[in-house]
MOPAC internal coordinates of N, CA, C and O (Angstrom, degrees):
PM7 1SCF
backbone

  N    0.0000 0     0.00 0     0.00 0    0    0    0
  C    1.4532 1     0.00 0     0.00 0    1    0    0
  C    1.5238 1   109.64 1     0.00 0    2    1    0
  O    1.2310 1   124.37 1   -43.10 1    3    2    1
  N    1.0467 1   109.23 1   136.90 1    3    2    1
  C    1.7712 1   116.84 1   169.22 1    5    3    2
  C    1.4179 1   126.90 1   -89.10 1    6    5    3
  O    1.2310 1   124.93 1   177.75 1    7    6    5
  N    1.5829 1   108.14 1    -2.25 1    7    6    5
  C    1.1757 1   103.21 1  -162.86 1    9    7    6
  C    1.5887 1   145.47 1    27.87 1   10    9    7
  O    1.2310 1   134.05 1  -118.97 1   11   10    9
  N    1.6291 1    90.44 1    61.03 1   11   10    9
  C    1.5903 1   110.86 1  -179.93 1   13   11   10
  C    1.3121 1   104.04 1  -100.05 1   14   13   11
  O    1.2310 1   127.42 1    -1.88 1   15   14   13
  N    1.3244 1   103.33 1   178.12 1   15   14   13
  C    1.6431 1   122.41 1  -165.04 1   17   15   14
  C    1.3556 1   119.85 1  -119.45 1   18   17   15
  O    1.2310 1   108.49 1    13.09 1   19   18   17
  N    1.0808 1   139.14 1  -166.91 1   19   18   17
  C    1.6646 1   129.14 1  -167.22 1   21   19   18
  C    1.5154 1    94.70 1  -176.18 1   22   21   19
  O    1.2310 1   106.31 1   -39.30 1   23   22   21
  N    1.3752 1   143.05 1   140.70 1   23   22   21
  C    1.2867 1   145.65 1   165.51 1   25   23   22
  C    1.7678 1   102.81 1  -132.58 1   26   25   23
  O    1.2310 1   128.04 1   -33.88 1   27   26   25
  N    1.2942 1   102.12 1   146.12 1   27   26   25
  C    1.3656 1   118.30 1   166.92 1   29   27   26
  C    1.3269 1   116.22 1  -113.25 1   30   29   27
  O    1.2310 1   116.83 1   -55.07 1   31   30   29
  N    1.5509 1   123.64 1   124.93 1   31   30   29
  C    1.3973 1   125.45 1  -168.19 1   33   31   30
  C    1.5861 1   101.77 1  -132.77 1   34   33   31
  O    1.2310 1   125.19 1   -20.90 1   35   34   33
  N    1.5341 1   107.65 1   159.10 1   35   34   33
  C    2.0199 1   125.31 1   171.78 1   37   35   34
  C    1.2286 1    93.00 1   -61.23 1   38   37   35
  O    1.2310 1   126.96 1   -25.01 1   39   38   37
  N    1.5178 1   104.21 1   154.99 1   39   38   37
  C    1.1112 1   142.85 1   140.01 1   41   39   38
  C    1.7868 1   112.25 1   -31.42 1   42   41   39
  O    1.2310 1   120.54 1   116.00 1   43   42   41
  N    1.6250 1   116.58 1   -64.00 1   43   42   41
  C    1.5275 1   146.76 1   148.89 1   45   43   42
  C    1.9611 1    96.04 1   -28.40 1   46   45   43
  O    1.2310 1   121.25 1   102.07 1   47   46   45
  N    1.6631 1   115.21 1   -77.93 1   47   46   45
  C    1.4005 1   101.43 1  -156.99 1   49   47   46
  C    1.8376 1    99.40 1   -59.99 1   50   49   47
  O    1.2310 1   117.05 1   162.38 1   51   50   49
  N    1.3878 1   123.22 1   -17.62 1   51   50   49
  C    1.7437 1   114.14 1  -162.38 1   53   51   50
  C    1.8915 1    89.58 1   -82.34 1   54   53   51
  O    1.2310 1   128.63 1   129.80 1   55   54   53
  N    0.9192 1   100.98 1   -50.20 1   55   54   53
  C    1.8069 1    85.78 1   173.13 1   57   55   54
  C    1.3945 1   115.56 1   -67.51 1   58   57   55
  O    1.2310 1   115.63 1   131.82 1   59   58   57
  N    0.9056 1   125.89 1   -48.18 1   59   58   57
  C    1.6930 1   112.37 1   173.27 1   61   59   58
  C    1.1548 1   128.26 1   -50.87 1   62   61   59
  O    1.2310 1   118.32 1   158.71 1   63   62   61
  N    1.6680 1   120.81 1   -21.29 1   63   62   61
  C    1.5049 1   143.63 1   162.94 1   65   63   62
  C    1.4239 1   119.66 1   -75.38 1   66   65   63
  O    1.2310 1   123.27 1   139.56 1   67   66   65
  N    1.2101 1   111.34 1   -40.44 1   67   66   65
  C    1.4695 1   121.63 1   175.52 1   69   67   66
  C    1.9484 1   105.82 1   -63.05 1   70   69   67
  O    1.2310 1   134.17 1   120.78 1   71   70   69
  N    1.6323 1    90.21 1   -59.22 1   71   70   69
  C    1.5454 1    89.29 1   174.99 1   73   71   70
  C    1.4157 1   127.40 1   -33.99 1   74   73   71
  O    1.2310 1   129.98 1   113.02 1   75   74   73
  N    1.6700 1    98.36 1   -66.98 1   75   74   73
  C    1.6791 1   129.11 1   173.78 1   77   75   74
  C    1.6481 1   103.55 1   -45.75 1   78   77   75
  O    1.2310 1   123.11 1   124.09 1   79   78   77
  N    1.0538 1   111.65 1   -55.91 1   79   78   77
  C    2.1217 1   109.31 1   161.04 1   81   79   78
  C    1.2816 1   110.23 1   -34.11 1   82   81   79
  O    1.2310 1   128.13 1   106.05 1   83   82   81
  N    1.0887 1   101.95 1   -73.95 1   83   82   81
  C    1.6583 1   121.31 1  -162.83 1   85   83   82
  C    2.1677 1    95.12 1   -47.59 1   86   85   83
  O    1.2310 1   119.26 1   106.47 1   87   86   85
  N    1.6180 1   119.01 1   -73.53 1   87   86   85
  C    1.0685 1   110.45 1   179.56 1   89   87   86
  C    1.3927 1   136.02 1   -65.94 1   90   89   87
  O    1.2310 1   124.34 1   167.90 1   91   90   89
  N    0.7754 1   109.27 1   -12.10 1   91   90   89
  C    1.3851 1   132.70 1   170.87 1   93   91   90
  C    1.5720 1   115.60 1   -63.14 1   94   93   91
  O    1.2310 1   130.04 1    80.26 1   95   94   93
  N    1.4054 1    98.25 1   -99.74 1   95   94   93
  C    1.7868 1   118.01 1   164.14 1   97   95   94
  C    1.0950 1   112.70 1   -47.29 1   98   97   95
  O    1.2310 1   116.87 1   140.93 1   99   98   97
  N    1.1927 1   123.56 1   -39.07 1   99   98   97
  C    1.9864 1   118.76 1  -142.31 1  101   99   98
  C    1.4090 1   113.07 1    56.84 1  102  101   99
  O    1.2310 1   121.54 1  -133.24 1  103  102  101
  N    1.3842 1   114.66 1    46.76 1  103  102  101
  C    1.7151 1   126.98 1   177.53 1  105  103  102
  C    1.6852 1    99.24 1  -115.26 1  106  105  103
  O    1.2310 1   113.06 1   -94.75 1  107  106  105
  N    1.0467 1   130.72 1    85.25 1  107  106  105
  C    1.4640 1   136.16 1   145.02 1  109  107  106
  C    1.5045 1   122.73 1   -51.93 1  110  109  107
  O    1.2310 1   125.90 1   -84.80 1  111  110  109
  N    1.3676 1   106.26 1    95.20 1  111  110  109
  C    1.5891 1   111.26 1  -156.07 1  113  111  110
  C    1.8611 1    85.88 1  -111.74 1  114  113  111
  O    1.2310 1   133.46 1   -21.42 1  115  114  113
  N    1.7998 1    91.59 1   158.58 1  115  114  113
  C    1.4789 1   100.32 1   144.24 1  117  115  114
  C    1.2993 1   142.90 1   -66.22 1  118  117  115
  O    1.2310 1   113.74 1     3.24 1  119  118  117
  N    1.2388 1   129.45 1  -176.76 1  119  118  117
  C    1.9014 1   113.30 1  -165.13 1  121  119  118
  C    1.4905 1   102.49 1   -56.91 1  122  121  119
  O    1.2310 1   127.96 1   127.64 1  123  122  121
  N    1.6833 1   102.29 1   -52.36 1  123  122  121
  C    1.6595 1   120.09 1   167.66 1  125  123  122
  C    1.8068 1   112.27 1   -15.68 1  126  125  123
  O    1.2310 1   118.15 1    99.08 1  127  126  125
  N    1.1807 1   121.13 1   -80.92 1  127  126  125
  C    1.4637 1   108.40 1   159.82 1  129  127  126
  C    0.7106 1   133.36 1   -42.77 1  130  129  127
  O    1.2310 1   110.01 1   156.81 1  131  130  129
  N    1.2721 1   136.35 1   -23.19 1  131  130  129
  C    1.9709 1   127.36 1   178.29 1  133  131  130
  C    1.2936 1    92.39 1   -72.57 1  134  133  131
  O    1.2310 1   115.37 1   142.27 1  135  134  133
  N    1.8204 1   126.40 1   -37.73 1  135  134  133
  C    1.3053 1   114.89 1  -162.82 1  137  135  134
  C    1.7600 1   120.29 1   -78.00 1  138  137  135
  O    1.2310 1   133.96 1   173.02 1  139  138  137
  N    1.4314 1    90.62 1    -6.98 1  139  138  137
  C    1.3759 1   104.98 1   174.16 1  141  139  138
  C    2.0134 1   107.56 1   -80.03 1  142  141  139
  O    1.2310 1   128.81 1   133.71 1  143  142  141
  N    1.1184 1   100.64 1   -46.29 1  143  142  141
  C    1.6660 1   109.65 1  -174.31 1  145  143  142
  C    1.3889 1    87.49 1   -56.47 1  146  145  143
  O    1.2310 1   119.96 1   114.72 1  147  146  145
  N    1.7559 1   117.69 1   -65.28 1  147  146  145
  C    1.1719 1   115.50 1  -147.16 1  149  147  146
  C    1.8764 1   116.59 1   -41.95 1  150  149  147
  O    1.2310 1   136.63 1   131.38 1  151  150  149
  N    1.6640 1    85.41 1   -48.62 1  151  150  149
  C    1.6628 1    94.47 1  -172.49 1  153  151  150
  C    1.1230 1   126.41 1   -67.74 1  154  153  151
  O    1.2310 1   124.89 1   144.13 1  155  154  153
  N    1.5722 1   108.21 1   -35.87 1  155  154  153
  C    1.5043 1    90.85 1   159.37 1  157  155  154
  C    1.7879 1   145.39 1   -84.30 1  158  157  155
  O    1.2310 1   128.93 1   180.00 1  159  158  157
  N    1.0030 1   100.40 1     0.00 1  159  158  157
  C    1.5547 1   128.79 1   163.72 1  161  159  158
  C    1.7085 1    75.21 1   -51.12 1  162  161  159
  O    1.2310 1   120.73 1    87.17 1  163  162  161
  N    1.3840 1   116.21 1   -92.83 1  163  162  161
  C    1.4990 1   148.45 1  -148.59 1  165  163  162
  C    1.8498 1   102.20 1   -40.83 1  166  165  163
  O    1.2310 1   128.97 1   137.35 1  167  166  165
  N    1.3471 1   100.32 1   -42.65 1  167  166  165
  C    1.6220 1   118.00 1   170.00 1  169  167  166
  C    1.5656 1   112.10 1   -60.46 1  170  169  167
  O    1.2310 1   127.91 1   120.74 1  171  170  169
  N    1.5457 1   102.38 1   -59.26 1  171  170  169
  C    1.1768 1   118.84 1  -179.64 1  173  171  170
  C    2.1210 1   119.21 1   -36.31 1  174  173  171
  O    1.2310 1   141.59 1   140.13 1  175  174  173
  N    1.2627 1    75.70 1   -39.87 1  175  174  173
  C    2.0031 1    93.17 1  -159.46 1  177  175  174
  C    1.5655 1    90.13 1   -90.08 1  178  177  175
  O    1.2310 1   120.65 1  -167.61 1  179  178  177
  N    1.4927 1   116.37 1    12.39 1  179  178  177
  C    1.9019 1   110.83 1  -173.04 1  181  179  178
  C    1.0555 1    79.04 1  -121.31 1  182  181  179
  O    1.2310 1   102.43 1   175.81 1  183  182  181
  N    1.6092 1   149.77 1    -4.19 1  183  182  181
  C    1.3524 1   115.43 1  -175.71 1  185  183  182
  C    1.2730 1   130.26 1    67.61 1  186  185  183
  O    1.2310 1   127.01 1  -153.97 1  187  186  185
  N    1.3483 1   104.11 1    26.03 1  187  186  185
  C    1.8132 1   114.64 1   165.31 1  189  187  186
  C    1.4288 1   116.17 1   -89.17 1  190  189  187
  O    1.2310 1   123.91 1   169.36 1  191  190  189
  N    1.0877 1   110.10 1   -10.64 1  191  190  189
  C    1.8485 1   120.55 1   178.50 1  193  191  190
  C    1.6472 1   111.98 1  -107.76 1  194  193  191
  O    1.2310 1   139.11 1   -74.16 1  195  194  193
  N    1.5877 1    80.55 1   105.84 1  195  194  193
  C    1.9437 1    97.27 1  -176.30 1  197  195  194
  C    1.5917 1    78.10 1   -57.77 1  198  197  195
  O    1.2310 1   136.34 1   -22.29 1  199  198  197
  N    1.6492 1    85.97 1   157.71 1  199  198  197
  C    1.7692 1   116.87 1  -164.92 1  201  199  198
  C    1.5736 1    94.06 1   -91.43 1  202  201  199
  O    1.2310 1   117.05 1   -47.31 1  203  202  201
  N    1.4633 1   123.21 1   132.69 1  203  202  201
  C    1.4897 1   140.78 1  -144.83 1  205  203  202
  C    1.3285 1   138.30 1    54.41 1  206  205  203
  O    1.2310 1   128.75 1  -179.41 1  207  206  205
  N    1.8192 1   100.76 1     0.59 1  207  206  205
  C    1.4764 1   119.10 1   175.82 1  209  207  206
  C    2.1209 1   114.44 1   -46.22 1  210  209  207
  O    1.2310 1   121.26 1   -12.07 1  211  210  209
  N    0.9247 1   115.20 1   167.93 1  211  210  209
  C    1.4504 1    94.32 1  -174.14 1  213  211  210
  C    1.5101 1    91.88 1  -132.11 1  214  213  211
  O    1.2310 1   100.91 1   -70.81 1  215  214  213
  N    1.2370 1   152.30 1   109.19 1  215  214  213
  C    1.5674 1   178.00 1   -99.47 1  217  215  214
  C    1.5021 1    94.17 1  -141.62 1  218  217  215
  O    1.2310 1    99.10 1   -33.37 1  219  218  217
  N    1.3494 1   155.20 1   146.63 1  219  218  217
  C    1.1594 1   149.72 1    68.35 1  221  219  218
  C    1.6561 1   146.31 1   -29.10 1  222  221  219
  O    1.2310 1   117.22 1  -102.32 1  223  222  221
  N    0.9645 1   122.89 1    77.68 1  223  222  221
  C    1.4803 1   110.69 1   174.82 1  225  223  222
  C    1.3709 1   118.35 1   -89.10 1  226  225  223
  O    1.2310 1   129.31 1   -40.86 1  227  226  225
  N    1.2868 1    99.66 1   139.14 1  227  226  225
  C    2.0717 1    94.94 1  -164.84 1  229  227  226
  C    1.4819 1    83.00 1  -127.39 1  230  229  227
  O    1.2310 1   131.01 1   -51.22 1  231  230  229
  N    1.4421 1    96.36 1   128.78 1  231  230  229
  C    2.0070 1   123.41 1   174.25 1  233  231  230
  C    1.3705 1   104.73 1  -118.78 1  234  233  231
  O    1.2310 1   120.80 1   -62.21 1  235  234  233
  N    1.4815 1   116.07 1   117.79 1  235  234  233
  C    1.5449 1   118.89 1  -172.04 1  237  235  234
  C    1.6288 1    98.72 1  -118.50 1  238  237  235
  O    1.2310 1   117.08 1   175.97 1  239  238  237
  N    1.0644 1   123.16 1    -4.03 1  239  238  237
  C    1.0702 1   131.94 1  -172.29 1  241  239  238
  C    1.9505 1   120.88 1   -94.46 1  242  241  239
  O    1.2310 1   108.95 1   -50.63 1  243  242  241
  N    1.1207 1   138.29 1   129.37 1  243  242  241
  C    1.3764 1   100.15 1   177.33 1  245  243  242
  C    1.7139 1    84.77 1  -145.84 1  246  245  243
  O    1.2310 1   127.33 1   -21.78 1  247  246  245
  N    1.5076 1   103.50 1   158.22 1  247  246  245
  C    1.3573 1   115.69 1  -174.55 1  249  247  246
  C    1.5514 1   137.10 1   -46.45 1  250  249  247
  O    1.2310 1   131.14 1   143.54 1  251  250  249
  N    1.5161 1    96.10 1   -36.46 1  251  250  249
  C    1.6206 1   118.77 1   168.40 1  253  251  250
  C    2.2695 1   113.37 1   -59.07 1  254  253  251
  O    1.2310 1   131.45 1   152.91 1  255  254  253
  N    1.1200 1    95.51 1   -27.09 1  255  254  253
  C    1.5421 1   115.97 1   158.44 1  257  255  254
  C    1.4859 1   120.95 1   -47.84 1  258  257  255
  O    1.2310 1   132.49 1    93.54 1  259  258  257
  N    1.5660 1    93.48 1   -86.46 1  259  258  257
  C    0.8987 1   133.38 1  -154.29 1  261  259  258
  C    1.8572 1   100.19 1   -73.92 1  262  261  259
  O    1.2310 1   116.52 1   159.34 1  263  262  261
  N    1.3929 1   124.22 1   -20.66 1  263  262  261
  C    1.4543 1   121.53 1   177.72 1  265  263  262
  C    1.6487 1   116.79 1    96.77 1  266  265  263
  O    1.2310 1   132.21 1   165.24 1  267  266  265
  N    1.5775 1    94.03 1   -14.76 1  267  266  265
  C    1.1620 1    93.79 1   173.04 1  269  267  266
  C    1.9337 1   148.76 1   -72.41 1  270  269  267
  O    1.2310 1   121.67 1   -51.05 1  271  270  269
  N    1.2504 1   114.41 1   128.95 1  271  270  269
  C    1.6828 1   113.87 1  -142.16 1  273  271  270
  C    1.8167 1    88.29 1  -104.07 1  274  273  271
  O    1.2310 1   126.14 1   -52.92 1  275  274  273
  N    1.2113 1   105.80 1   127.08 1  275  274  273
  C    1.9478 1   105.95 1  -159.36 1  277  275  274
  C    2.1424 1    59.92 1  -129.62 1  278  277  275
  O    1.2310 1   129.56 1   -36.59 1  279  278  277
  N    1.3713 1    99.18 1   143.41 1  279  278  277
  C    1.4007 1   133.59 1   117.02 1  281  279  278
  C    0.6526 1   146.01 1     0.80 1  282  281  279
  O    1.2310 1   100.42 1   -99.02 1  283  282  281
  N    1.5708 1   153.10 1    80.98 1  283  282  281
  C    1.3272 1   152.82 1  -133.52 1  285  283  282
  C    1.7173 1    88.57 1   -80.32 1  286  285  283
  O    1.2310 1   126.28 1   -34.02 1  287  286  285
  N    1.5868 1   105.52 1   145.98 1  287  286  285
  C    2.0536 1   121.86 1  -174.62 1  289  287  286
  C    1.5803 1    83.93 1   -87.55 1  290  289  287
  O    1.2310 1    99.96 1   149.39 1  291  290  289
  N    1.1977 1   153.85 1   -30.61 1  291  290  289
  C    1.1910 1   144.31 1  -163.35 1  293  291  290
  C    1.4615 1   105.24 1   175.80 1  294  293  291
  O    1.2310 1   134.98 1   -13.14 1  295  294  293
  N    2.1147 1    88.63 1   166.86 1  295  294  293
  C    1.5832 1   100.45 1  -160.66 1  297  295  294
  C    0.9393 1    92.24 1   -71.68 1  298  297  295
  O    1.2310 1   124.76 1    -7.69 1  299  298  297
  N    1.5911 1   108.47 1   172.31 1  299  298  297
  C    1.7729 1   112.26 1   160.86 1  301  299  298
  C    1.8443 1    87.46 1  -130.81 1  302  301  299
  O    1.2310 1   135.61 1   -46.34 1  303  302  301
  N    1.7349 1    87.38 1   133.66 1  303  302  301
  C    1.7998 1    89.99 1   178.94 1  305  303  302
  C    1.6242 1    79.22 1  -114.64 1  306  305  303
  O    1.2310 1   133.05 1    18.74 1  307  306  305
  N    1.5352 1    92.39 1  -161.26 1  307  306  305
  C    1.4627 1   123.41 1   162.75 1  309  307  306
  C    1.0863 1   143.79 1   -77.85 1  310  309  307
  O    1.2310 1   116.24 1   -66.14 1  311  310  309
  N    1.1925 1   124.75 1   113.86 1  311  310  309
  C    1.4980 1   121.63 1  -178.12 1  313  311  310
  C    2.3727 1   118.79 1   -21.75 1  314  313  311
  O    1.2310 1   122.19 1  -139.46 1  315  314  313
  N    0.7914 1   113.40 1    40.54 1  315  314  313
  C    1.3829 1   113.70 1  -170.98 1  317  315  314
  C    1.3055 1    98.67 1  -139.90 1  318  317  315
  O    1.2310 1   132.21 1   -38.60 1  319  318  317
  N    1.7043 1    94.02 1   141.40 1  319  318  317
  C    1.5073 1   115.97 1  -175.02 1  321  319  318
  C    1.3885 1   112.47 1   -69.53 1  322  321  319
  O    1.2310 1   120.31 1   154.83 1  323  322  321
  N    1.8007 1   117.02 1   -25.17 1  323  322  321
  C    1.5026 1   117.25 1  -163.40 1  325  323  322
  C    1.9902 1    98.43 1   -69.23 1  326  325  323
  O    1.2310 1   127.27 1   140.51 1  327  326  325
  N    1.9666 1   103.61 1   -39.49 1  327  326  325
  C    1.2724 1   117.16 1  -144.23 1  329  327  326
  C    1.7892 1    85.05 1   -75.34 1  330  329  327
  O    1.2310 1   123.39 1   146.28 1  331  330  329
  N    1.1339 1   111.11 1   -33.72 1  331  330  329
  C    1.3159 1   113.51 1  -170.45 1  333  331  330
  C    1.4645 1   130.56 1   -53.59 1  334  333  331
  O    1.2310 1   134.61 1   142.21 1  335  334  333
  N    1.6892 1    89.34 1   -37.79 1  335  334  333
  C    1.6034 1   110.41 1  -176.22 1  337  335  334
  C    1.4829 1   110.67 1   -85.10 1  338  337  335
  O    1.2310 1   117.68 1   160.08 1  339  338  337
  N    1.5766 1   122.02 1   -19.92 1  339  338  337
  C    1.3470 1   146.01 1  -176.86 1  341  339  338
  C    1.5783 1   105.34 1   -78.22 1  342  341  339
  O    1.2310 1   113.18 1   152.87 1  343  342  341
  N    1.6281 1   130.50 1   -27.13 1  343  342  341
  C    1.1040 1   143.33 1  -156.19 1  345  343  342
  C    1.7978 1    99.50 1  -120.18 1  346  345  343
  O    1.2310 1   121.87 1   149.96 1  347  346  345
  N    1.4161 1   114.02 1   -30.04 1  347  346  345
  C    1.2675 1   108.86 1   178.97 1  349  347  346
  C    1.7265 1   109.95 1   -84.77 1  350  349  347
  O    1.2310 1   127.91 1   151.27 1  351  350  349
  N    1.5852 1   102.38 1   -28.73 1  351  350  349
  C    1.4877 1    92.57 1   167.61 1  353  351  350
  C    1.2297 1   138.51 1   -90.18 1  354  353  351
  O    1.2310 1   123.09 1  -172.20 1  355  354  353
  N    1.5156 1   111.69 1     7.80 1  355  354  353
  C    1.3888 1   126.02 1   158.89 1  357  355  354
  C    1.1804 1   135.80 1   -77.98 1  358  357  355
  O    1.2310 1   128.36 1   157.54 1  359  358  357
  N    1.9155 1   101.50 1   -22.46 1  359  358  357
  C    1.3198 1   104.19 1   167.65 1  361  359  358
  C    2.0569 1   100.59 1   -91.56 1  362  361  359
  O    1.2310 1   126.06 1   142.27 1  363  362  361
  N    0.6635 1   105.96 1   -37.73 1  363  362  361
  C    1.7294 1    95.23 1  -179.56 1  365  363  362
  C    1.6047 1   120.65 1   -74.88 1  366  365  363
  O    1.2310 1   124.11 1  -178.56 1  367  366  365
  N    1.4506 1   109.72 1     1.44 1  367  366  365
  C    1.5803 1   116.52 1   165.58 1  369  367  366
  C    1.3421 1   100.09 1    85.50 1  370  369  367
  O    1.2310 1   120.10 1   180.00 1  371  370  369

């Protein structure tokens, strides 16, 4: 026995992992990677990882592959100071 571990994660935590990949890293993975983030997040919060242990997660997969169409992380305006100030006060209300 190796005494390994196994986690079960949402549908919800593999996109929220994929996302968190994506901003994080700048790794645009397939669903497959979120399910990798997800679980160990999920491992992580059980306390199976002695404290300074060092984790590997290996993502071989990436979205451009896989077909998958993610969401632009942010707008893209125009180089202009007016559009800029028009776009910064839309996000601050």
């Amino acid at each position: 026995a190796t005494g390994g571990s196994a986690a079960a994660v949402s549908d919800d935590d593999i996109v929220d992992a994929g996302a968190l990949l994506a901003q994080t890293e700048g790794v645009l993975a397939e669903p497959a990677g979120g399910v990798v983030v997800a679980a160990a997040r999920a491992l992580a919060r059980r306390g199976v990882f002695a404290s300074g242990e060092s984790v590997v997660l290996y993502i071989t997969g990436n979205a451009y592959k896989g077909g998958v169409v993610a969401p632009p992380l942010a707008a893209v305006i125009d180089p202009d100071a007016d559009v800029f100030r028009d776009a910064y006060q839309e996000v601050l209300g």
